[in-house]
Jmol script that loads the backbone (N, CA, C; Angstrom):
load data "model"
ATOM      1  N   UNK A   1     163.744-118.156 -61.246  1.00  0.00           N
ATOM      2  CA  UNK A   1     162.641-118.979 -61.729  1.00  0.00           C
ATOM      3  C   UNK A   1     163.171-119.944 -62.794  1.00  0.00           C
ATOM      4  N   UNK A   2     162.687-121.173 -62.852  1.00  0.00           N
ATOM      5  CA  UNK A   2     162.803-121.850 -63.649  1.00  0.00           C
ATOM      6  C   UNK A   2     162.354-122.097 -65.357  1.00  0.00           C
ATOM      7  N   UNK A   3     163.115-122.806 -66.164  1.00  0.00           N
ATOM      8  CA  UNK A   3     162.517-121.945 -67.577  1.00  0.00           C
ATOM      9  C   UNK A   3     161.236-122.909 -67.711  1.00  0.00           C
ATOM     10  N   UNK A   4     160.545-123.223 -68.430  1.00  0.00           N
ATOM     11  CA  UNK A   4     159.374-124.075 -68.477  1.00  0.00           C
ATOM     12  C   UNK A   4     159.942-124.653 -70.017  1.00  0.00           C
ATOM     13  N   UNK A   5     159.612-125.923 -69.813  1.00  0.00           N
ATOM     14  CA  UNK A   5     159.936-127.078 -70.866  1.00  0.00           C
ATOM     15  C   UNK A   5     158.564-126.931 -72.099  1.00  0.00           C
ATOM     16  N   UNK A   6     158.506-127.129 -73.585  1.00  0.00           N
ATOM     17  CA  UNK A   6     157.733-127.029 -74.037  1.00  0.00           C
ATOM     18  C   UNK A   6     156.332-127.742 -73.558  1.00  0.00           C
ATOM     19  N   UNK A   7     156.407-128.809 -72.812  1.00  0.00           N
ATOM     20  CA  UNK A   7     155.100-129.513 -72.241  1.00  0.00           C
ATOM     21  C   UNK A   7     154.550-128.497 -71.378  1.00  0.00           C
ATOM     22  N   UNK A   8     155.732-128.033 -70.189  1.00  0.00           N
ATOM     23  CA  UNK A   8     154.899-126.905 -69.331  1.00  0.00           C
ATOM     24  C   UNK A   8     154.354-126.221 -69.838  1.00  0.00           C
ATOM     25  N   UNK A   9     154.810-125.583 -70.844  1.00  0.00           N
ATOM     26  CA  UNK A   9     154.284-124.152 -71.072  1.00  0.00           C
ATOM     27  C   UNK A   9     152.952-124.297 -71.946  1.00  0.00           C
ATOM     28  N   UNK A  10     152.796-125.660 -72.625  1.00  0.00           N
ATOM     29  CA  UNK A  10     151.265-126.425 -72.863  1.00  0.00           C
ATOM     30  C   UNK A  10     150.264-126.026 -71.948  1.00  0.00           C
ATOM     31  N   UNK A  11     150.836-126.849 -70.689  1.00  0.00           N
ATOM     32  CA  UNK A  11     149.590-127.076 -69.653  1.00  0.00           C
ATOM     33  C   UNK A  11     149.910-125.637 -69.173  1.00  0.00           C
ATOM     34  N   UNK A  12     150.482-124.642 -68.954  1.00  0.00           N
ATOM     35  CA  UNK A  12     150.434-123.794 -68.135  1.00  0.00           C
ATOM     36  C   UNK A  12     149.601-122.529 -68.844  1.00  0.00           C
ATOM     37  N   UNK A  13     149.168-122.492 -70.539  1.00  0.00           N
ATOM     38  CA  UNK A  13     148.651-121.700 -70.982  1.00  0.00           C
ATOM     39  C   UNK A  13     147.181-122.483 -71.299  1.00  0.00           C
ATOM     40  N   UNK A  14     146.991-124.091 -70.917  1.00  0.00           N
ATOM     41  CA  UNK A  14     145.328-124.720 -70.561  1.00  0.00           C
ATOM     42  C   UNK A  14     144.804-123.994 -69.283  1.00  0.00           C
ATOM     43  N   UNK A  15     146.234-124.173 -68.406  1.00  0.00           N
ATOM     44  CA  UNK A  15     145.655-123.353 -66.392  1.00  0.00           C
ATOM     45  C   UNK A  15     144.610-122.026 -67.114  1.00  0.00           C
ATOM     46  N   UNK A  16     145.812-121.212 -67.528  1.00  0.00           N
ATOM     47  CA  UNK A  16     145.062-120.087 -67.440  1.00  0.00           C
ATOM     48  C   UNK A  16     143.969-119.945 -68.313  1.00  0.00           C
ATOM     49  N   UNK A  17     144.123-120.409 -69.469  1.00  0.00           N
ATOM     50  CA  UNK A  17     143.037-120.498 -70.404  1.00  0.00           C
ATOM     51  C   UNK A  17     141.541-121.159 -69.387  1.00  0.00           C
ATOM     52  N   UNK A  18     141.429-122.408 -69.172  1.00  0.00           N
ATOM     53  CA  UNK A  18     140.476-122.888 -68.275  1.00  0.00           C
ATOM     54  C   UNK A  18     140.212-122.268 -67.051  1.00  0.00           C
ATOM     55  N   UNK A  19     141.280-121.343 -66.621  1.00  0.00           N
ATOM     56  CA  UNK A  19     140.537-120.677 -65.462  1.00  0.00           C
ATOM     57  C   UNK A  19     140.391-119.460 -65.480  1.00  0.00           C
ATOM     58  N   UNK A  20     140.395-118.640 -66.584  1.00  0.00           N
ATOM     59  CA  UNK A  20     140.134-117.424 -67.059  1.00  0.00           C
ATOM     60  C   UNK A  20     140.799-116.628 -66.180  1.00  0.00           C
ATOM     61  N   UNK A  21     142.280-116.902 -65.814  1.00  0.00           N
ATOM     62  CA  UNK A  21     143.942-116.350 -65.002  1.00  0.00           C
ATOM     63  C   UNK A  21     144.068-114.561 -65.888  1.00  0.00           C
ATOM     64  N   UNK A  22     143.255-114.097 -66.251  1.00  0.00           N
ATOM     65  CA  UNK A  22     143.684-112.558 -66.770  1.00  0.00           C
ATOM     66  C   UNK A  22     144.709-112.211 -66.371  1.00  0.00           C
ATOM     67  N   UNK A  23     144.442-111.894 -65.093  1.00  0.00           N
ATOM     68  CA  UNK A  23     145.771-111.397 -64.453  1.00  0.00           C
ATOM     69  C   UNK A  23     147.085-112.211 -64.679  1.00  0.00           C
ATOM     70  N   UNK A  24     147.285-113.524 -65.405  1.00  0.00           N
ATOM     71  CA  UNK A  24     148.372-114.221 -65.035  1.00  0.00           C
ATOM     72  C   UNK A  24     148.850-114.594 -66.687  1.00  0.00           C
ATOM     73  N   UNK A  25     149.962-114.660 -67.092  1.00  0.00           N
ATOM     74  CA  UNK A  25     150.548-115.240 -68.472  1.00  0.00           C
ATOM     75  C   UNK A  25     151.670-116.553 -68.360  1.00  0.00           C
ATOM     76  N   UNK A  26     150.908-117.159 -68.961  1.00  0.00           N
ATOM     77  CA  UNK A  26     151.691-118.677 -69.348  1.00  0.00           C
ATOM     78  C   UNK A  26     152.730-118.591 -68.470  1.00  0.00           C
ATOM     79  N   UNK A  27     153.738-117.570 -69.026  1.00  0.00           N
ATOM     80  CA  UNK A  27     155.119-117.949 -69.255  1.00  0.00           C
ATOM     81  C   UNK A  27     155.437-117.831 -67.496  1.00  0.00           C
ATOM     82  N   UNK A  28     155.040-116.784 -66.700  1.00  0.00           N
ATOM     83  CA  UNK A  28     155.252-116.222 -65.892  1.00  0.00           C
ATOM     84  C   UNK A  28     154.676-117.225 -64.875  1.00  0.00           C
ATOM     85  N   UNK A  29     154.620-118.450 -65.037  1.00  0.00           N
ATOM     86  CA  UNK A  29     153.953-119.534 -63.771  1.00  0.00           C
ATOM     87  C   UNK A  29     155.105-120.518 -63.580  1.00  0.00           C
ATOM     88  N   UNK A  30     156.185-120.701 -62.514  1.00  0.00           N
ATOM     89  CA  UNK A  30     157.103-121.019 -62.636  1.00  0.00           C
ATOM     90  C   UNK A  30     157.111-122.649 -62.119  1.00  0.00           C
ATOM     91  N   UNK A  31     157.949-123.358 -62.769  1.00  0.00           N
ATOM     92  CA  UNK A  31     157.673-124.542 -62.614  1.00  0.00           C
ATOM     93  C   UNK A  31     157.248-125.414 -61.370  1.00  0.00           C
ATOM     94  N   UNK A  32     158.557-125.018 -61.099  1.00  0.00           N
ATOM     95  CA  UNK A  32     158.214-125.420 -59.608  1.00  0.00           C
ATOM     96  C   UNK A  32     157.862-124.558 -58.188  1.00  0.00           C
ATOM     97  N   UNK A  33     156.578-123.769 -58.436  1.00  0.00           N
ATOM     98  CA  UNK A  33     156.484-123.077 -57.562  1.00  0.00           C
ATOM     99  C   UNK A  33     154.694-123.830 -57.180  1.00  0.00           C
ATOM    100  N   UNK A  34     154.682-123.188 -55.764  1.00  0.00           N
ATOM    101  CA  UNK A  34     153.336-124.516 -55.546  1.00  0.00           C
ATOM    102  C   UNK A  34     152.077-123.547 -56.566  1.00  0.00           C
ATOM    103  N   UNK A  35     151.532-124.878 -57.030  1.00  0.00           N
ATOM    104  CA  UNK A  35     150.016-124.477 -57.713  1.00  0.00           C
ATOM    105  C   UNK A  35     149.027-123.768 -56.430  1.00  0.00           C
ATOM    106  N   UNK A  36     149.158-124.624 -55.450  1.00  0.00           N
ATOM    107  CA  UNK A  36     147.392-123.769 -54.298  1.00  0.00           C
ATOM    108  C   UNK A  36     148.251-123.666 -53.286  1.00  0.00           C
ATOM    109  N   UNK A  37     148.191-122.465 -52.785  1.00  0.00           N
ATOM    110  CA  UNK A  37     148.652-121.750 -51.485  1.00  0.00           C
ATOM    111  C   UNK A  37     149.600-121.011 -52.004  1.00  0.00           C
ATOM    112  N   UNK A  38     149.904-120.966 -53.128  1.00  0.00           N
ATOM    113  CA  UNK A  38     150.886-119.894 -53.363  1.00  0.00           C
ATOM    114  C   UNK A  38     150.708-118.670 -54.596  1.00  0.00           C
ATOM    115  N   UNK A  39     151.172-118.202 -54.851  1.00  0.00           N
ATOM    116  CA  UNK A  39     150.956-116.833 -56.267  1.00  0.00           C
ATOM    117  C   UNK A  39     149.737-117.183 -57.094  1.00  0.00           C
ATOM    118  N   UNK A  40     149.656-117.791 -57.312  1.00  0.00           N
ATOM    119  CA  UNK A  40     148.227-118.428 -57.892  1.00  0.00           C
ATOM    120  C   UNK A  40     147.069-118.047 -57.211  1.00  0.00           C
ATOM    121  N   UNK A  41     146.820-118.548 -55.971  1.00  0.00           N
ATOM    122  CA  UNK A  41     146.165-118.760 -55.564  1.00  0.00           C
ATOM    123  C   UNK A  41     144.621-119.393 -55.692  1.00  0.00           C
ATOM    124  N   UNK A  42     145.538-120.697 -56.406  1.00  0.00           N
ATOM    125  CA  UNK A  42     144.267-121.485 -56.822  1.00  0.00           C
ATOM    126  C   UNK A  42     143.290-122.340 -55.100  1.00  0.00           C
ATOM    127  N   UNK A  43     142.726-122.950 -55.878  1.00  0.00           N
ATOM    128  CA  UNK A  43     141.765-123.583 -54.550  1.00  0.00           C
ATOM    129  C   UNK A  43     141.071-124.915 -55.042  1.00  0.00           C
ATOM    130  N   UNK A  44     140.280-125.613 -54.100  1.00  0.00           N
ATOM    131  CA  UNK A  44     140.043-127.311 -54.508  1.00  0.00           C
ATOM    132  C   UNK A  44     139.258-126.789 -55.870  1.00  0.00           C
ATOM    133  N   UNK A  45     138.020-126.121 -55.869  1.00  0.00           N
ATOM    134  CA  UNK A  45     137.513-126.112 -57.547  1.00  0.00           C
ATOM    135  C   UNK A  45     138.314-125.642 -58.347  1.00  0.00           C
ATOM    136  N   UNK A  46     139.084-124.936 -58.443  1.00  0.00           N
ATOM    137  CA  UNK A  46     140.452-125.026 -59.578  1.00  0.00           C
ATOM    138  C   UNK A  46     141.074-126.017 -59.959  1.00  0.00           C
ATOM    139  N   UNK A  47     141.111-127.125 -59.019  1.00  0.00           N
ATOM    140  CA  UNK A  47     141.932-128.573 -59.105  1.00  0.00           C
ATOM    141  C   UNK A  47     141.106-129.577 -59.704  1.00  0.00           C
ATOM    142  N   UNK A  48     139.992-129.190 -59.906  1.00  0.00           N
ATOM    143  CA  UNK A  48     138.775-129.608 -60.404  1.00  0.00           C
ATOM    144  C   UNK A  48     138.575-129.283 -62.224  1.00  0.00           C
ATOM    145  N   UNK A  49     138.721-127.793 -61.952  1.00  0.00           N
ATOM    146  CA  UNK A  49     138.472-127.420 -63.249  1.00  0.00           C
ATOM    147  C   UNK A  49     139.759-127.906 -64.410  1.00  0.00           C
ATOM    148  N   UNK A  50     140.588-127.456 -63.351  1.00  0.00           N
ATOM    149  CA  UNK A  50     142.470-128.443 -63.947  1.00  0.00           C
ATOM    150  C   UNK A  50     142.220-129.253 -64.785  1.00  0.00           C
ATOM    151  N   UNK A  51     141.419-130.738 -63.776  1.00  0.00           N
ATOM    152  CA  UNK A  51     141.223-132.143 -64.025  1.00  0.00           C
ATOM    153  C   UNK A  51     140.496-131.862 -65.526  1.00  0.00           C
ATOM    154  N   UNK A  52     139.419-131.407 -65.756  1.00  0.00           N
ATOM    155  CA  UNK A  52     138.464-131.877 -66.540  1.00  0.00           C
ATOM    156  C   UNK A  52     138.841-130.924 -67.476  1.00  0.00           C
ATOM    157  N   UNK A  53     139.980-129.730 -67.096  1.00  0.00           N
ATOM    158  CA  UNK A  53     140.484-129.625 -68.560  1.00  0.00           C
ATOM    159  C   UNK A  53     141.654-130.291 -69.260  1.00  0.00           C
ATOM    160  N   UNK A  54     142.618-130.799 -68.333  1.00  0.00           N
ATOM    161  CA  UNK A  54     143.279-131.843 -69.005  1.00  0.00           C
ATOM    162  C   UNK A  54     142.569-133.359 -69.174  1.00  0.00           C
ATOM    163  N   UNK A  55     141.366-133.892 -68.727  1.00  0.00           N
ATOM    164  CA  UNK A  55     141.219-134.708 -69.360  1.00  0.00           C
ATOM    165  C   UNK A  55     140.550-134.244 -71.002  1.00  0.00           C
ATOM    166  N   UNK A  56     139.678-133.410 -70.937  1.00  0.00           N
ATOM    167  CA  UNK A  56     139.698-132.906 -72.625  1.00  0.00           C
ATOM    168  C   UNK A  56     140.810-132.998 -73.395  1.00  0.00           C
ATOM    169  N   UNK A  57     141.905-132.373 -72.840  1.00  0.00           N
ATOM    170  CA  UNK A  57     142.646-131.864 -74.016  1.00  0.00           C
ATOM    171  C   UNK A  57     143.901-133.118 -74.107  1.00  0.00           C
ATOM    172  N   UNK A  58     144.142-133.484 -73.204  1.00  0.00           N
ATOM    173  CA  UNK A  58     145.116-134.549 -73.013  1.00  0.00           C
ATOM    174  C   UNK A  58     144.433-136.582 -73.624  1.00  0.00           C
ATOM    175  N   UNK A  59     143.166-136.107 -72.625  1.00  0.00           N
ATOM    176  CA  UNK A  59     142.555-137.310 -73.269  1.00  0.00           C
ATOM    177  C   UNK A  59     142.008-138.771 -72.244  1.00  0.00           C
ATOM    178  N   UNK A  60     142.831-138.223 -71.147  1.00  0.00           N
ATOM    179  CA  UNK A  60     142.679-139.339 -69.741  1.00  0.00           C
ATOM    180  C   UNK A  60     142.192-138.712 -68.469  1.00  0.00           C
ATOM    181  N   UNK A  61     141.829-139.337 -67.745  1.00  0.00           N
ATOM    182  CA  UNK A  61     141.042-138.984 -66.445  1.00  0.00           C
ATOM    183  C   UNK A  61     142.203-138.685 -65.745  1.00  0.00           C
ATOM    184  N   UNK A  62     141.863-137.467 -64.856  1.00  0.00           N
ATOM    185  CA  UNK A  62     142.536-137.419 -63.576  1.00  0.00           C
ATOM    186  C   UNK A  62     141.679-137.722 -62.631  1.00  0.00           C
ATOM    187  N   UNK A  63     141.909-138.989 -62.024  1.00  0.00           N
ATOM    188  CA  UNK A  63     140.843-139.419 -60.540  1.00  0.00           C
ATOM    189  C   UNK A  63     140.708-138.296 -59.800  1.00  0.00           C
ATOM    190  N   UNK A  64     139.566-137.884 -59.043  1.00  0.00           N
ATOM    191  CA  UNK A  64     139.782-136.950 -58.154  1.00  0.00           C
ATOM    192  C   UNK A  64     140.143-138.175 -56.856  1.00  0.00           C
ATOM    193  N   UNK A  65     139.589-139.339 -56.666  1.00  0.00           N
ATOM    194  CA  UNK A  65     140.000-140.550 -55.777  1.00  0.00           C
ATOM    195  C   UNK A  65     141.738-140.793 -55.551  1.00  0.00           C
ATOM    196  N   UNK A  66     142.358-140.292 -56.370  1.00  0.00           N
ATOM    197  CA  UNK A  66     144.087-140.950 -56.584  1.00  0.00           C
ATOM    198  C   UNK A  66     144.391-140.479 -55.317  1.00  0.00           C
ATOM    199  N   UNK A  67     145.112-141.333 -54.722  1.00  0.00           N
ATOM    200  CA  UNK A  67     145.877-140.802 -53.168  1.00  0.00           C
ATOM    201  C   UNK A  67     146.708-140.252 -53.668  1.00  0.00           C
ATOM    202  N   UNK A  68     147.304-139.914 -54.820  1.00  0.00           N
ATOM    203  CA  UNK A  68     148.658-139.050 -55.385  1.00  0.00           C
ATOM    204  C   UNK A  68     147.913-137.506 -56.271  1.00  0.00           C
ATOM    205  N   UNK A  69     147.184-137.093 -55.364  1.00  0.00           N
ATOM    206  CA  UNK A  69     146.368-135.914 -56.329  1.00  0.00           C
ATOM    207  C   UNK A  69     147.477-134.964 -55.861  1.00  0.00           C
ATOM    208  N   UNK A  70     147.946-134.974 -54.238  1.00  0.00           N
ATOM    209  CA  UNK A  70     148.310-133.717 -53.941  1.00  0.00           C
ATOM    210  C   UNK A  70     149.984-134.253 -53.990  1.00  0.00           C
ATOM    211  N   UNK A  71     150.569-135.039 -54.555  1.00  0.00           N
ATOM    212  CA  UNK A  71     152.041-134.977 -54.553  1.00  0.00           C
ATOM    213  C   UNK A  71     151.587-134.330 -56.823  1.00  0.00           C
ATOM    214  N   UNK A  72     150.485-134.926 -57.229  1.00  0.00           N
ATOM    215  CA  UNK A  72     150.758-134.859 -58.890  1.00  0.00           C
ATOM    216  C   UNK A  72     150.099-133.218 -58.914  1.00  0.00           C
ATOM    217  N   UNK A  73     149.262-132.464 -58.374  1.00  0.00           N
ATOM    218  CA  UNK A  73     149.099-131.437 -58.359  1.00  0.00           C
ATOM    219  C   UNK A  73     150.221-130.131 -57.342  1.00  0.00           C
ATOM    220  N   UNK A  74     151.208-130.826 -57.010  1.00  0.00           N
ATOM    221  CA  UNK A  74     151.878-129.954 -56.495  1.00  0.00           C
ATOM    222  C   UNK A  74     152.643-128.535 -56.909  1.00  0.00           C
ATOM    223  N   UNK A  75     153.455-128.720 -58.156  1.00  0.00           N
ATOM    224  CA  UNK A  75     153.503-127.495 -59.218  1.00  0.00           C
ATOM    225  C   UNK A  75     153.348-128.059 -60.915  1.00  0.00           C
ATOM    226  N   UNK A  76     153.106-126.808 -61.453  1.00  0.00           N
ATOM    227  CA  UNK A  76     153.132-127.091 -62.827  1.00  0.00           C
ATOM    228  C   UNK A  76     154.239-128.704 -63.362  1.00  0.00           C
ATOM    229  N   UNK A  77     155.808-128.506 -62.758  1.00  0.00           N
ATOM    230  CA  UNK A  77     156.556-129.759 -63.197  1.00  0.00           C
ATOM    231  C   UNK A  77     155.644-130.716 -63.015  1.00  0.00           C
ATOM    232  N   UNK A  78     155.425-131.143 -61.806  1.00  0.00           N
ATOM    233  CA  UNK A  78     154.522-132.346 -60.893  1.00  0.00           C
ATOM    234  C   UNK A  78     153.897-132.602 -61.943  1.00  0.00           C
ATOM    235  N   UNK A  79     153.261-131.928 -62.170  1.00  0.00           N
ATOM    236  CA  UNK A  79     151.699-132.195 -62.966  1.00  0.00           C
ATOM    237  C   UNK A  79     151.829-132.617 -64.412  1.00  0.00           C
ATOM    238  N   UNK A  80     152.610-131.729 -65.147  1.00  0.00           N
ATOM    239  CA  UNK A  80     153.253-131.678 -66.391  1.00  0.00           C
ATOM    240  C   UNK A  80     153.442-133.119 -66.579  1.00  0.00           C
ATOM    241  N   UNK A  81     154.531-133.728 -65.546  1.00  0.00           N
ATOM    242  CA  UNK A  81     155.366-134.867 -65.527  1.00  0.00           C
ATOM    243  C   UNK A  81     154.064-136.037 -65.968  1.00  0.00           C
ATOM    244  N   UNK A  82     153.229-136.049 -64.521  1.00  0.00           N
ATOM    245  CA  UNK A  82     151.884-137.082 -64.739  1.00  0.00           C
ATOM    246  C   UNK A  82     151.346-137.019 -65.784  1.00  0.00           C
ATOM    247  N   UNK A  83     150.936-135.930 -66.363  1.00  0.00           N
ATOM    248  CA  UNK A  83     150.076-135.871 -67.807  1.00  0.00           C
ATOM    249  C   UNK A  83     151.276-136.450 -68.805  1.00  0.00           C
ATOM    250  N   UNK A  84     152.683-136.215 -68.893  1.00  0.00           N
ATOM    251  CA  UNK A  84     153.382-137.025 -70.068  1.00  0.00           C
ATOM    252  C   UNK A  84     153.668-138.484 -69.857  1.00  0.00           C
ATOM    253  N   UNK A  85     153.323-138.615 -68.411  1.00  0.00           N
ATOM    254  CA  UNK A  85     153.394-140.224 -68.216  1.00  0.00           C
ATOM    255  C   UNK A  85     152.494-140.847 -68.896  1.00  0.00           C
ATOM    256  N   UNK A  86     151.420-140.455 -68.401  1.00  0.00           N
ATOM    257  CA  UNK A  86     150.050-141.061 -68.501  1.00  0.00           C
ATOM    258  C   UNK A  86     149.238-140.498 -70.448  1.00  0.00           C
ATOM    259  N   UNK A  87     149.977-139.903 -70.956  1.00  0.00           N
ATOM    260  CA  UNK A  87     149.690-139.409 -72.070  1.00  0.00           C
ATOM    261  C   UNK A  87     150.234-140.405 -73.315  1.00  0.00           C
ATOM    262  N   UNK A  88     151.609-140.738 -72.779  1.00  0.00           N
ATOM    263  CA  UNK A  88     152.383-141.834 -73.679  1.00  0.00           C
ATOM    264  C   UNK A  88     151.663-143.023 -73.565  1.00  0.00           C
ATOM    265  N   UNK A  89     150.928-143.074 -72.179  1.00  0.00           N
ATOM    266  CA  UNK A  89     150.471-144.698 -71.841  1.00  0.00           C
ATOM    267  C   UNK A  89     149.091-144.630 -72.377  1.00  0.00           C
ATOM    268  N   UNK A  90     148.277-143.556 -72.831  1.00  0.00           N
ATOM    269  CA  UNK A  90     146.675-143.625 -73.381  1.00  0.00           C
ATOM    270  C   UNK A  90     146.500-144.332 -74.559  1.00  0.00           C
TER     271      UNK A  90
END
end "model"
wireframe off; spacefill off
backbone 0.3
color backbone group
């Protein structure tokens, strides 16, 4: 498994925090492993709840419209990456 960069391990303790993940700890969500269809087993309203908790805490919209939802929701990196793009640019 991969180690998680201080940004991951941000958004990866919002996942579980916003989706009330009991069963799951920060650290233990590996970067690049897929967010939905895999160990997670998240689903489209999870990708939902995702959105509208990183736009709180981050500060910018995630379109649910973006034709790049499912390459920027692909694993924690993916995602991580978009929110520091788009975080520097707010």
């Amino acid at each position: 498994m991969a180690t998680q960069t201080a940004e991951q391990q941000e958004l990866a303790e919002l996942i579980v925090k916003s989706l009330n993940l009991e069963s799951t700890k920060p650290a233990d969500i590996d970067p690049d492993a897929p967010l939905f269809g895999g160990d997670l087993g998240l689903d489209s309203i999870d990708a939902l709840e995702i959105a509208l908790a990183v736009s709180k805490h981050y500060g910018f919209q995630l379109k649910s419209d973006n034709e790049n939802n499912r390459a920027i929701f692909t694993s924690l990196r993916t995602l991580s990456e978009h929110i520091e793009q788009h975080r520097a640019a707010a």
